[in-house]
Biopython code that builds the backbone (N, CA, C, O; Angstrom):
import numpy as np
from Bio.PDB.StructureBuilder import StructureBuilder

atoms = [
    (1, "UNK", "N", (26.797, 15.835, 190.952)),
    (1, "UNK", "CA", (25.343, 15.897, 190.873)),
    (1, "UNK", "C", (24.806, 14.950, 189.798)),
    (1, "UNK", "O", (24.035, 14.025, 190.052)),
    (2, "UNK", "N", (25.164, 15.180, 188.851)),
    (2, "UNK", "CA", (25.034, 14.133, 187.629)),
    (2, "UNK", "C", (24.992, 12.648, 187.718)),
    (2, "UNK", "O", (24.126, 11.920, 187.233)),
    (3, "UNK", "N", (26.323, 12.198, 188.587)),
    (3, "UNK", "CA", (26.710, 11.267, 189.050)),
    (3, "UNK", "C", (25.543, 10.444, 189.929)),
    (3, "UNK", "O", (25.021, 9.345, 189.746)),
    (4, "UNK", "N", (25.386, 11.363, 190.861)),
    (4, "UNK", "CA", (24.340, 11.004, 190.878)),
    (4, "UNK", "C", (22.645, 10.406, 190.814)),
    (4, "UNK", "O", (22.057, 9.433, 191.287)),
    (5, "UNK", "N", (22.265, 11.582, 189.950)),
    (5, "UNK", "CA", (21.234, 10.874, 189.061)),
    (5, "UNK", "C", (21.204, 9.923, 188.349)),
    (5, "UNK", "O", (20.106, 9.380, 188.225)),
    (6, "UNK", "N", (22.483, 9.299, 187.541)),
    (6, "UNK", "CA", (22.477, 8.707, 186.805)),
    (6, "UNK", "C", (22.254, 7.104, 187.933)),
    (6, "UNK", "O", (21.550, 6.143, 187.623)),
    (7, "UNK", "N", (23.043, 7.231, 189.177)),
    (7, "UNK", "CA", (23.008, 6.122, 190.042)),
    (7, "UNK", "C", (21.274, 6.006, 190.669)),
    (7, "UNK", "O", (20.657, 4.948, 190.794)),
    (8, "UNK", "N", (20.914, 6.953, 190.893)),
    (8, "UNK", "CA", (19.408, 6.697, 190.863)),
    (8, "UNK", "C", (18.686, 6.401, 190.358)),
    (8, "UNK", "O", (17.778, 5.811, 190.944)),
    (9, "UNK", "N", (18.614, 6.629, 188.850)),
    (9, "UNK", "CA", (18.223, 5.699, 187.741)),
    (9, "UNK", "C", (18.556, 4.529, 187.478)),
    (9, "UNK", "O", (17.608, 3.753, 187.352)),
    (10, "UNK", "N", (19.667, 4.070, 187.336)),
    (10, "UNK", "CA", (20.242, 2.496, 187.591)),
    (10, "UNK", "C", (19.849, 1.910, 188.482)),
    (10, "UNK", "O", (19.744, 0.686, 188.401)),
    (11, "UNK", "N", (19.485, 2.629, 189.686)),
    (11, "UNK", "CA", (18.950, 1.546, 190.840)),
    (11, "UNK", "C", (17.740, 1.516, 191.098)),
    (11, "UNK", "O", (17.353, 1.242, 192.234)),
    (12, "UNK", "N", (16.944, 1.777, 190.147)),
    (12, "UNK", "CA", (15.605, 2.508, 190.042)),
    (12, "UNK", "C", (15.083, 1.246, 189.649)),
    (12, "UNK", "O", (15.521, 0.691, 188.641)),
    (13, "UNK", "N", (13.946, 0.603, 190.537)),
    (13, "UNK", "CA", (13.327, -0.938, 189.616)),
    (13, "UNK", "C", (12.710, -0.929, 188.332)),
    (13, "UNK", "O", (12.639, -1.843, 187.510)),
    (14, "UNK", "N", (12.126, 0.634, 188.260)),
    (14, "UNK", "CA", (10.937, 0.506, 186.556)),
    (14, "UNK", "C", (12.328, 0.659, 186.145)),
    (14, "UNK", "O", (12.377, -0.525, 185.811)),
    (15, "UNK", "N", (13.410, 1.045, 185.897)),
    (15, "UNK", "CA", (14.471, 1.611, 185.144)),
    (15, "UNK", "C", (14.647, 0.145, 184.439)),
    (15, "UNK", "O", (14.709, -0.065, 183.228)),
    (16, "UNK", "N", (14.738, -1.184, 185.900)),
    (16, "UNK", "CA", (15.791, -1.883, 185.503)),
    (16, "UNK", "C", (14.689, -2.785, 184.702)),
    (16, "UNK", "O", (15.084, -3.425, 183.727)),
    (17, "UNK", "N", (13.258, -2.853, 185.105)),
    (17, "UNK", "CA", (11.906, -3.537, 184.404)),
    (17, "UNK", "C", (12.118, -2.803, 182.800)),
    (17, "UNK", "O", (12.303, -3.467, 181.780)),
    (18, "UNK", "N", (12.048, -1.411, 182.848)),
    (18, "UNK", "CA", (11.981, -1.201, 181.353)),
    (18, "UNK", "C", (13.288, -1.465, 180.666)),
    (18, "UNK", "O", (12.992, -0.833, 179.652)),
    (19, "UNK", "N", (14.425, -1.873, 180.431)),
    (19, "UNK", "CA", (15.805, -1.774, 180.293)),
    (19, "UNK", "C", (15.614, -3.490, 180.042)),
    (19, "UNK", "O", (16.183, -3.845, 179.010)),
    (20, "UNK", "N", (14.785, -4.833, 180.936)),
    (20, "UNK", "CA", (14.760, -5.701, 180.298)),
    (20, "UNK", "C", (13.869, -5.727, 179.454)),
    (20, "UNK", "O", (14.181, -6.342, 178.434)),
    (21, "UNK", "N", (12.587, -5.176, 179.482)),
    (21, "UNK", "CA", (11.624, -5.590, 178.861)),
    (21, "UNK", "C", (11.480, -5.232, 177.748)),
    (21, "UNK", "O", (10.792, -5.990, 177.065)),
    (22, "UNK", "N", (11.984, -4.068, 177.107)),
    (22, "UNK", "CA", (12.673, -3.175, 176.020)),
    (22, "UNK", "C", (13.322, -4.591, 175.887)),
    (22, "UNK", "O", (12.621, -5.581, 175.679)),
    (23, "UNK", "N", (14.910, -4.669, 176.032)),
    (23, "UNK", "CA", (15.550, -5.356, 175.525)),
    (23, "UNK", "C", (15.149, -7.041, 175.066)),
    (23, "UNK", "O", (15.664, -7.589, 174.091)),
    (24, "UNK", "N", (14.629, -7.382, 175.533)),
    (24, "UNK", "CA", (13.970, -8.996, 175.364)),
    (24, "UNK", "C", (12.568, -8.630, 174.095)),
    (24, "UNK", "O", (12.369, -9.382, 173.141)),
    (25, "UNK", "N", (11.937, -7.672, 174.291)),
    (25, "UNK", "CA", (11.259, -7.045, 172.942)),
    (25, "UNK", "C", (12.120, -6.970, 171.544)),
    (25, "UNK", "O", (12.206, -7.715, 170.567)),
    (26, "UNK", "N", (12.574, -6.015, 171.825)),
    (26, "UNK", "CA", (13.626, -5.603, 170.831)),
    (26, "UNK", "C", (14.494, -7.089, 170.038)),
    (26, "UNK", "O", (14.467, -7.205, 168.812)),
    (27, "UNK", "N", (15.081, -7.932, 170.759)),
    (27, "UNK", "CA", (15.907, -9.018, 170.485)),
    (27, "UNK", "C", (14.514, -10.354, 169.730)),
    (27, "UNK", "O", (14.683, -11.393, 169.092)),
    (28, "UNK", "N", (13.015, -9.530, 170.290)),
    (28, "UNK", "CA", (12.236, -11.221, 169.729)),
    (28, "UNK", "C", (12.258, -10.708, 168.104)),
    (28, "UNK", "O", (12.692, -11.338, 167.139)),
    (29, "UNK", "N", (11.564, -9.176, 168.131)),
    (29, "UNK", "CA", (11.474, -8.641, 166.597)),
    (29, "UNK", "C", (12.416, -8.643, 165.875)),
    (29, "UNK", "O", (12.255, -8.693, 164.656)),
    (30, "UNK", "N", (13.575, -8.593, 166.409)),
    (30, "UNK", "CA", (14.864, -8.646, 165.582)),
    (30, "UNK", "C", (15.052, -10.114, 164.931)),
    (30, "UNK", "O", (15.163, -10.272, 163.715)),
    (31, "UNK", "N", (15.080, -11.362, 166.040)),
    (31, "UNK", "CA", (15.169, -12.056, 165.073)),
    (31, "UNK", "C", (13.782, -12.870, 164.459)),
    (31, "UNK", "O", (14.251, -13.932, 164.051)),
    (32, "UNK", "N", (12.599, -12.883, 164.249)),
    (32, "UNK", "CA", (11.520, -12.516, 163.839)),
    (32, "UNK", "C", (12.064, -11.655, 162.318)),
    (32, "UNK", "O", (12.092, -12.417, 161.353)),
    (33, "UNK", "N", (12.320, -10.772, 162.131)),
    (33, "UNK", "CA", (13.273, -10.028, 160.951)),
    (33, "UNK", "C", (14.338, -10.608, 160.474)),
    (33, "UNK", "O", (14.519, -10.558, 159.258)),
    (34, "UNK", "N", (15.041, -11.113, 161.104)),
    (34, "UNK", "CA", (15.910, -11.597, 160.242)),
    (34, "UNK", "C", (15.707, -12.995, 160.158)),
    (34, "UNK", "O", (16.737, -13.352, 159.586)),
    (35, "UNK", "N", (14.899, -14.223, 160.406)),
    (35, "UNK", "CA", (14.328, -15.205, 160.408)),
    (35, "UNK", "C", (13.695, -14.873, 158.650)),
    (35, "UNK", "O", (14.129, -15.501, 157.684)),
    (36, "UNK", "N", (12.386, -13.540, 158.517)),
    (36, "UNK", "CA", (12.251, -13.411, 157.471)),
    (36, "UNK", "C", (12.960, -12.826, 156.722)),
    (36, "UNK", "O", (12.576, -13.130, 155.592)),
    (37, "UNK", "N", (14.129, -11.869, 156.636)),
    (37, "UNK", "CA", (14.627, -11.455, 155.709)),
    (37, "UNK", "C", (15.895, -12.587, 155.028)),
    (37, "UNK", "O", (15.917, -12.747, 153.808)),
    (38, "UNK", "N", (16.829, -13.266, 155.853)),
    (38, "UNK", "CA", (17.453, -13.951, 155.363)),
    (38, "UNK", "C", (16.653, -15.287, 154.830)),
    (38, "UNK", "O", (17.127, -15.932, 153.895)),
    (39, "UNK", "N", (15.283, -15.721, 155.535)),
    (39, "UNK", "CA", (14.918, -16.982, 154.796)),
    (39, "UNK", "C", (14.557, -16.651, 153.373)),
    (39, "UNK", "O", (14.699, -17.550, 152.544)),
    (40, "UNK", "N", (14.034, -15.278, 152.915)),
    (40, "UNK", "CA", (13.745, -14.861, 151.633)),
    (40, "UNK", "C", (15.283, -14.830, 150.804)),
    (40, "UNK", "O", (15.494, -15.559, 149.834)),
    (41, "UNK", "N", (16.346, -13.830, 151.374)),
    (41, "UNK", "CA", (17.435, -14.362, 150.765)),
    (41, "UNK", "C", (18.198, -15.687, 150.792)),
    (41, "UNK", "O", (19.240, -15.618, 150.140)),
    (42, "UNK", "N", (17.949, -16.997, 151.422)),
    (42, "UNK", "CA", (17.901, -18.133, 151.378)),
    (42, "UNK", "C", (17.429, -18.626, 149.821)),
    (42, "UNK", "O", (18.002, -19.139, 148.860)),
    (43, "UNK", "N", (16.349, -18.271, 150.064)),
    (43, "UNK", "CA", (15.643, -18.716, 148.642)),
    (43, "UNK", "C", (15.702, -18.362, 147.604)),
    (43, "UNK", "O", (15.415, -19.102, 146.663)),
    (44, "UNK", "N", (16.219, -16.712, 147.404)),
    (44, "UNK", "CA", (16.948, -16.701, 146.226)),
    (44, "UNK", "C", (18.414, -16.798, 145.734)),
    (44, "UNK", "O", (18.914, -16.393, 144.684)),
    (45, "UNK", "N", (18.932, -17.413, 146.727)),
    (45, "UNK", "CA", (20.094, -18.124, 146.333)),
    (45, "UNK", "C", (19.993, -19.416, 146.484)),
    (45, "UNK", "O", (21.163, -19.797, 146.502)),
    (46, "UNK", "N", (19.613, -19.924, 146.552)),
    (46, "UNK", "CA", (19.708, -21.774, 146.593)),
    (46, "UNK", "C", (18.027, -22.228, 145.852)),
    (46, "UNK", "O", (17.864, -23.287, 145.245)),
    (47, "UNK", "N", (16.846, -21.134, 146.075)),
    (47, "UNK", "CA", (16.021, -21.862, 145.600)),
    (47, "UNK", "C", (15.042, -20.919, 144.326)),
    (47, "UNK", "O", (13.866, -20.570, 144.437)),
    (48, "UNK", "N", (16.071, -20.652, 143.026)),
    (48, "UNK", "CA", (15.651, -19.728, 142.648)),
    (48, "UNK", "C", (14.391, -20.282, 141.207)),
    (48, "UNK", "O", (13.757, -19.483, 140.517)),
    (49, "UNK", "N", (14.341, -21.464, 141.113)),
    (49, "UNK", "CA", (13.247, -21.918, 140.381)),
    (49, "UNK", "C", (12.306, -22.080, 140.920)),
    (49, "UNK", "O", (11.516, -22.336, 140.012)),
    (50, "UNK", "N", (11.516, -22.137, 142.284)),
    (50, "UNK", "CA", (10.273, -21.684, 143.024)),
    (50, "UNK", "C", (10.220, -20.398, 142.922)),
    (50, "UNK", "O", (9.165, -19.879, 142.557)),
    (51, "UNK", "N", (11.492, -19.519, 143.263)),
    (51, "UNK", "CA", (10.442, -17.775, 143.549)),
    (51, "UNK", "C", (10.871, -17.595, 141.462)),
    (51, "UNK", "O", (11.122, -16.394, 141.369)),
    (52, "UNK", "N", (10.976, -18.016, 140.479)),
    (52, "UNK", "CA", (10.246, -17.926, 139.289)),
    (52, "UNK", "C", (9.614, -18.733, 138.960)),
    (52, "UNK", "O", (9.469, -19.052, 137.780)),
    (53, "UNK", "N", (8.980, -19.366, 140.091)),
    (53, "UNK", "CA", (7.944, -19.854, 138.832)),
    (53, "UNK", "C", (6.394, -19.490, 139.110)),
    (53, "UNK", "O", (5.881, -19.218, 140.196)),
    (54, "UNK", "N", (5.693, -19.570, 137.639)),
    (54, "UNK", "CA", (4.184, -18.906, 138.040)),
    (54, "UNK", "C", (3.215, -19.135, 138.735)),
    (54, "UNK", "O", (2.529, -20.146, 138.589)),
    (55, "UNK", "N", (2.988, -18.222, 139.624)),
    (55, "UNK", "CA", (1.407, -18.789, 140.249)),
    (55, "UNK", "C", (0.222, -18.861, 139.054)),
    (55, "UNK", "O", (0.158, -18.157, 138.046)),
    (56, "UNK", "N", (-0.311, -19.484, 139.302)),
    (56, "UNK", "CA", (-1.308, -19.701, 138.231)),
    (56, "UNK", "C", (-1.069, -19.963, 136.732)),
    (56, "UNK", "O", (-0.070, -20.502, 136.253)),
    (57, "UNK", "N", (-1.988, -19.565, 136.163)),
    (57, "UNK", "CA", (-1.584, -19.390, 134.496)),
    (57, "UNK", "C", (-1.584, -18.280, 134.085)),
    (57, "UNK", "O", (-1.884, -18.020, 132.919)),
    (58, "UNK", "N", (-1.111, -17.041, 135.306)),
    (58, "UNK", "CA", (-0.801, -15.411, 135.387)),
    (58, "UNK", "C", (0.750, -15.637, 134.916)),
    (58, "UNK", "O", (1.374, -16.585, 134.440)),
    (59, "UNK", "N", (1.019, -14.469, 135.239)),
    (59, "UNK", "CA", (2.554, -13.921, 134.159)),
    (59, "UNK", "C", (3.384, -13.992, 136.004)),
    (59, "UNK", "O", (4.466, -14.541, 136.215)),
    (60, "UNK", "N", (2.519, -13.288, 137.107)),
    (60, "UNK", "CA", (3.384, -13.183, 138.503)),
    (60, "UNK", "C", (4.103, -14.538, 139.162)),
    (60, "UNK", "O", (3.543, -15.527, 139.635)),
    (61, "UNK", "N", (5.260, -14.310, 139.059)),
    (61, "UNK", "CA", (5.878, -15.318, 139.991)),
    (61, "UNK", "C", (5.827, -15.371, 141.667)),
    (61, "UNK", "O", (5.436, -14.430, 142.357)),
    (62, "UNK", "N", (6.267, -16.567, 142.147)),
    (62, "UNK", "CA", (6.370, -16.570, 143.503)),
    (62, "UNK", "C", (7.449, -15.480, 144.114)),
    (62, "UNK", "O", (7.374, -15.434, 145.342)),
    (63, "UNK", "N", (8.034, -14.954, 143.777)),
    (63, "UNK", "CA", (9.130, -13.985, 143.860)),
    (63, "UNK", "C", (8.800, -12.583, 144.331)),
    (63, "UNK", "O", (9.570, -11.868, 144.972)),
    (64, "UNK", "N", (7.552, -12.260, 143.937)),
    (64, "UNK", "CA", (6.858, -11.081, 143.794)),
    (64, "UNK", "C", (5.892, -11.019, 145.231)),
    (64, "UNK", "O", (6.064, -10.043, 145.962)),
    (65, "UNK", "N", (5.013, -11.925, 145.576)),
    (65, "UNK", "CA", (4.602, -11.408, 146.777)),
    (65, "UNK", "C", (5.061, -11.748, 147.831)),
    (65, "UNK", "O", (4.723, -11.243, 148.902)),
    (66, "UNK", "N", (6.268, -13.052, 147.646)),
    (66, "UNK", "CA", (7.603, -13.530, 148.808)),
    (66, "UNK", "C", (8.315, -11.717, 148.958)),
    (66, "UNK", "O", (8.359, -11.215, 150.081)),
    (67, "UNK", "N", (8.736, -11.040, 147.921)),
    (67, "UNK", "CA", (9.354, -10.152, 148.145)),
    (67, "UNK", "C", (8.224, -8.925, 148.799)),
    (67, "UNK", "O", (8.697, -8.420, 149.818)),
    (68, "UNK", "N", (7.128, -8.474, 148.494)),
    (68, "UNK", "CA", (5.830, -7.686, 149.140)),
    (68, "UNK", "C", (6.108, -7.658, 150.566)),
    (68, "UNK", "O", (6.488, -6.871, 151.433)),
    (69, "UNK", "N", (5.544, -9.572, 150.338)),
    (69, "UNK", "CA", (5.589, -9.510, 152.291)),
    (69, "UNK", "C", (6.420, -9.604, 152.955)),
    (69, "UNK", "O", (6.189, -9.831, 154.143)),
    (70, "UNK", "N", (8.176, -9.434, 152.342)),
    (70, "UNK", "CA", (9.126, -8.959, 153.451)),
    (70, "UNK", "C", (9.025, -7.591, 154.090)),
    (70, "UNK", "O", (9.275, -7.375, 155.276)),
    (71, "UNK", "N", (8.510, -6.386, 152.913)),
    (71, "UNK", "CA", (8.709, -5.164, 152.670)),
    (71, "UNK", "C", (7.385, -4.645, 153.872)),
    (71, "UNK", "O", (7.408, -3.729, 154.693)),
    (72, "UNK", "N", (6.573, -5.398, 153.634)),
    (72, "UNK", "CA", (5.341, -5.657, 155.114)),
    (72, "UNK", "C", (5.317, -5.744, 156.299)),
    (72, "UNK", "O", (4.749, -5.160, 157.222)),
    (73, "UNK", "N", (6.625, -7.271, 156.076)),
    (73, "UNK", "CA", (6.371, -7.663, 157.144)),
    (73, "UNK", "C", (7.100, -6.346, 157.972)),
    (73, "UNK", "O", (6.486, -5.716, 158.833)),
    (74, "UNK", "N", (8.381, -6.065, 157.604)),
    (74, "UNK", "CA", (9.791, -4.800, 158.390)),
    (74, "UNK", "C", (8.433, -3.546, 158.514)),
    (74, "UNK", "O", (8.495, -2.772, 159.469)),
    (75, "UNK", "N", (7.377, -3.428, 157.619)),
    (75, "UNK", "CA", (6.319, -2.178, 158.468)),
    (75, "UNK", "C", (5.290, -2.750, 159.756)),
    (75, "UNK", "O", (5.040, -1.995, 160.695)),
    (76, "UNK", "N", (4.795, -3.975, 159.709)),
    (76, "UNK", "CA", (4.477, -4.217, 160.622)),
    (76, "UNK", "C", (5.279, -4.294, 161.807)),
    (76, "UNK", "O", (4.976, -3.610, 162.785)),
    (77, "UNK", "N", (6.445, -5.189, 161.821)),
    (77, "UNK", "CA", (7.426, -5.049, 162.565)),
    (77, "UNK", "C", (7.647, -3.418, 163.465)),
    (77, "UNK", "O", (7.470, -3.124, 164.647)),
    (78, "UNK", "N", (8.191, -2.457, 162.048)),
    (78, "UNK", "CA", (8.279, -1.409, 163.034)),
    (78, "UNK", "C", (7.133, -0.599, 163.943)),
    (78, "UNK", "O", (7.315, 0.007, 164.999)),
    (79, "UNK", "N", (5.765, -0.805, 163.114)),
    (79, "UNK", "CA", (4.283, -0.421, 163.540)),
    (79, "UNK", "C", (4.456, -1.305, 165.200)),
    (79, "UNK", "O", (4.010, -0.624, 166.123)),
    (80, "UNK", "N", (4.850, -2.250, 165.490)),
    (80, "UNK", "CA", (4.562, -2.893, 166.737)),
    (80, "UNK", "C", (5.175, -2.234, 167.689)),
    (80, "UNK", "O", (4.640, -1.771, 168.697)),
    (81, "UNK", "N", (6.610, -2.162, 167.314)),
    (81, "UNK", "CA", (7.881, -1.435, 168.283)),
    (81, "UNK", "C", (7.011, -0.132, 168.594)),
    (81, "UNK", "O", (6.444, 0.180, 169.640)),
    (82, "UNK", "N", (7.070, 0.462, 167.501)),
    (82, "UNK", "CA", (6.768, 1.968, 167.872)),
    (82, "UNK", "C", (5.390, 2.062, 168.686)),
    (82, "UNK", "O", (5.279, 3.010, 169.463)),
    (83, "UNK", "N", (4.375, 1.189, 168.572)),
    (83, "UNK", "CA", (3.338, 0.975, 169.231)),
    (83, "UNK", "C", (3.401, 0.898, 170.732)),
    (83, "UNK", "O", (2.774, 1.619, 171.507)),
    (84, "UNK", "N", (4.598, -0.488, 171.178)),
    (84, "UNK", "CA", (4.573, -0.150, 172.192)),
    (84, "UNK", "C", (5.639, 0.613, 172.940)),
    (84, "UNK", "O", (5.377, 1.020, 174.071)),
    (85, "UNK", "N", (6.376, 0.753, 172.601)),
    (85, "UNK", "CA", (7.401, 2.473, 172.963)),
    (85, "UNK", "C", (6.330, 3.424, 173.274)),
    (85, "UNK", "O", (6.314, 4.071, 174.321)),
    (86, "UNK", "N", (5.688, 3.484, 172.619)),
    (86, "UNK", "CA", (4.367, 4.963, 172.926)),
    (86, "UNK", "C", (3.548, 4.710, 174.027)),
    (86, "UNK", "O", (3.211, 5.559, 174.852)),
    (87, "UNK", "N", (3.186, 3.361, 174.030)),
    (87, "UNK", "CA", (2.416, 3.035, 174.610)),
    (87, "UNK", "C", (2.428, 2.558, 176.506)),
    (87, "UNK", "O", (1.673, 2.914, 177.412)),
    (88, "UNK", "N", (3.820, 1.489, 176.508)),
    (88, "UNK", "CA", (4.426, 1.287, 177.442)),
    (88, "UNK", "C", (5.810, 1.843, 178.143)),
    (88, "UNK", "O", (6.003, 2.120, 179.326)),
    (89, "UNK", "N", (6.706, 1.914, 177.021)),
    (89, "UNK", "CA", (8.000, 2.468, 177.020)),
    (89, "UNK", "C", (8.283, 3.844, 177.217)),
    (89, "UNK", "O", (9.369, 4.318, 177.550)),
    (90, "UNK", "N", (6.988, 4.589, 176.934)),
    (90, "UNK", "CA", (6.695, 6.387, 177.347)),
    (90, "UNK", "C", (6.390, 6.154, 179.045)),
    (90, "UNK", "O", (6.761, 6.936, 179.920)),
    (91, "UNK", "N", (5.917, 5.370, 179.185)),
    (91, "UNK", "CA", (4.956, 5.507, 180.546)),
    (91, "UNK", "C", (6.036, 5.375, 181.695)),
    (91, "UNK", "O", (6.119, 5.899, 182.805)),
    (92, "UNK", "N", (6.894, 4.404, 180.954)),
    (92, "UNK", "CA", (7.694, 3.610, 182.606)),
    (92, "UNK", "C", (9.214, 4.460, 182.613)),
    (92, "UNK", "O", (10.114, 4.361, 183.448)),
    (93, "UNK", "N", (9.162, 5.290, 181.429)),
    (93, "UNK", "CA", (9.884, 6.504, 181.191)),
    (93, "UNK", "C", (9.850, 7.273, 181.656)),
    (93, "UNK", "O", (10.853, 7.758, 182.180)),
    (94, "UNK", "N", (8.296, 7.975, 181.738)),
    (94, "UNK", "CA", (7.682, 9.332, 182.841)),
    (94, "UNK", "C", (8.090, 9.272, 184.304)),
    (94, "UNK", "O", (8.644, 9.981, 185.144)),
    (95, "UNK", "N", (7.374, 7.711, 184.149)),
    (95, "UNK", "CA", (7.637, 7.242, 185.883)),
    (95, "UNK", "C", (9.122, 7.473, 186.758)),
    (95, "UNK", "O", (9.318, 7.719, 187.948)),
    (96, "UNK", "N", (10.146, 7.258, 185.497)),
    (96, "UNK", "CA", (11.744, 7.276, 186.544)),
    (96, "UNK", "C", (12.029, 8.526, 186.245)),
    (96, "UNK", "O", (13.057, 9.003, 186.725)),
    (97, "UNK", "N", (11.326, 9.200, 185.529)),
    (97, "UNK", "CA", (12.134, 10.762, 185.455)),
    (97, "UNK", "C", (11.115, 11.478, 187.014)),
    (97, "UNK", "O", (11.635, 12.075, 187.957)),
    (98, "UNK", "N", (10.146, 11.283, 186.912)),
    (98, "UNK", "CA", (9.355, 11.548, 188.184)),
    (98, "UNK", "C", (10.389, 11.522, 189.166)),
    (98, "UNK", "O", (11.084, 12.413, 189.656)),
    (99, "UNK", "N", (10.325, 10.300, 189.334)),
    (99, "UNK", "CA", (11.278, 9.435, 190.744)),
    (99, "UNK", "C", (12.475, 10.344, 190.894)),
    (99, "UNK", "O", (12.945, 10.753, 191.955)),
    (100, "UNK", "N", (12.928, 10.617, 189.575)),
    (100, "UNK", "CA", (14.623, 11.281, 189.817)),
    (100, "UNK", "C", (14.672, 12.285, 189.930)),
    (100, "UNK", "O", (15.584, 12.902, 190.481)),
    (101, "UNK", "N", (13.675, 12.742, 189.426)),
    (101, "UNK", "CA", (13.340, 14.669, 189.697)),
    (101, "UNK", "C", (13.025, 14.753, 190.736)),
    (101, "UNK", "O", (13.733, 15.645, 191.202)),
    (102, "UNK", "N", (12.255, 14.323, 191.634)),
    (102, "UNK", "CA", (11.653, 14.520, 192.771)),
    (102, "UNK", "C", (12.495, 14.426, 194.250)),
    (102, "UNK", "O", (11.902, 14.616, 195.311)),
]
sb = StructureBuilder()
sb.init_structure("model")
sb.init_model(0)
sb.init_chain("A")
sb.init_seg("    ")
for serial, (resi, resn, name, xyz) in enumerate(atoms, 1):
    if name == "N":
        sb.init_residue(resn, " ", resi, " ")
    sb.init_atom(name, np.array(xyz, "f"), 0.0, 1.0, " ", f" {name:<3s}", serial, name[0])
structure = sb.get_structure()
């Protein structure tokens, strides 16, 4: 019985639509994230006299809001995912459990 369902879901088109579209999502934010997280650790290993030195004739270095807007960017990042998981990824979810229940 199981066996079943599970083959109805696999052959299910929203199954196989949400399963890429999830995945090709998932893989842009990822590297989008690590594009910014390693270019920030880039820079403090090879370029560590820019992230100290001062903006202005203030005491804050470049170091300080390079490091902010990584910590930002990974909440925006997850704010998007989870946005559309709720939004799209619930829906085309409902839809194949429908299909398989029915």
């Amino acid at each position: 019985m199981e066996q079943d369902i599970v083959r109805r879901i696999k052959a299910d088109p929203d199954y196989q639509t949400l399963v890429r579209t999830r995945s090709r999502f998932g893989w842009t934010l990822t590297w989008a994230m690590m594009l910014v997280y390693y270019g920030f650790t880039l820079l403090v290993a090879f370029n560590k006299e820019f992230l100290g030195s001062r903006i202005g004739e203030g005491v804050m270095t470049w170091g300080i809001p390079l490091g902010l807007f990584v910590i930002l960017f990974t909440i925006v990042v997850t704010g998007i995912y989870v946005n559309r998981a709720n939004s799209r990824y619930d829906d085309l979810t409902d839809a194949i459990k429908k299909k398989v229940t029915a």
